[in-house]
C-alpha positions in Angstrom: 102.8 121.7 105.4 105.6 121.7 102.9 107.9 120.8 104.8 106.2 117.6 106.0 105.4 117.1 102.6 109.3 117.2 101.7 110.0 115.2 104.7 107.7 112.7 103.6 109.5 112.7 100.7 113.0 112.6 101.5 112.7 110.1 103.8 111.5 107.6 101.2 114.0 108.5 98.4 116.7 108.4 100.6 115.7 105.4 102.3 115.5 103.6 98.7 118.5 105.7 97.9 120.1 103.2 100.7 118.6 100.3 99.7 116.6 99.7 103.0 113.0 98.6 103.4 110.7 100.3 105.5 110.9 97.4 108.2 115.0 97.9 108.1 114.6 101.5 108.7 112.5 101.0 111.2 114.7 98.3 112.9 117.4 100.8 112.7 115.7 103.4 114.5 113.8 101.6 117.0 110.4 102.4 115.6 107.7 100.3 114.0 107.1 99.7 110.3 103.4 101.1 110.5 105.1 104.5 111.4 108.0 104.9 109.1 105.2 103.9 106.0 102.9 106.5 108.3 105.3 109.1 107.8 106.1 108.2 104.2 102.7 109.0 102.9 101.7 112.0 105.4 99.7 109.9 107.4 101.0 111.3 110.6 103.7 113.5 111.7 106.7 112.5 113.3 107.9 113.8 116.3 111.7 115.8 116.2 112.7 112.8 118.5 111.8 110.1 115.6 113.2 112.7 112.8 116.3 112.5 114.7 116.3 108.7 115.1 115.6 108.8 111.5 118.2 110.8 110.3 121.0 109.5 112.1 119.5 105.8 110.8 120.2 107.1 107.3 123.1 108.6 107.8 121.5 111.9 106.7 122.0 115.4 107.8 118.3 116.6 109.0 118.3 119.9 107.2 118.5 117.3 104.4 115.3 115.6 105.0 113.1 118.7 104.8 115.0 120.4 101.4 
């Protein structure tokens, strides 16, 4: 559970870090707003498919989204 919860995490902070919104990131990566805010507050899990999509939207190495 810790690493969702530092996924979770990361992907907000670096998101912001970025200066996108929720509905840019998701735009990005071709998945809806509801999910990425999902995801943001452990709502649901993503699957390694979205993490993927999400990473390479951020420009982020994965390993860095669960540190």
């Amino acid at each position: 559970m810790k690493e969702l919860s530092n996924l979770a995490r990361n992907i907000k902070i670096i998101r912001k870090s970025k200066k996108l919104t929720q509905i840019e990131l998701s735009t990005e990566c071709n998945l809806s707003e509801s999910s990425i805010c999902q995801y943001e507050k452990l709502q649901r899990s993503p699957s390694i498919e979205a993490v993927i999509l999400i990473s390479k939207a951020l420009k982020t190495d994965i390993g860095k989204l669960f540190k």
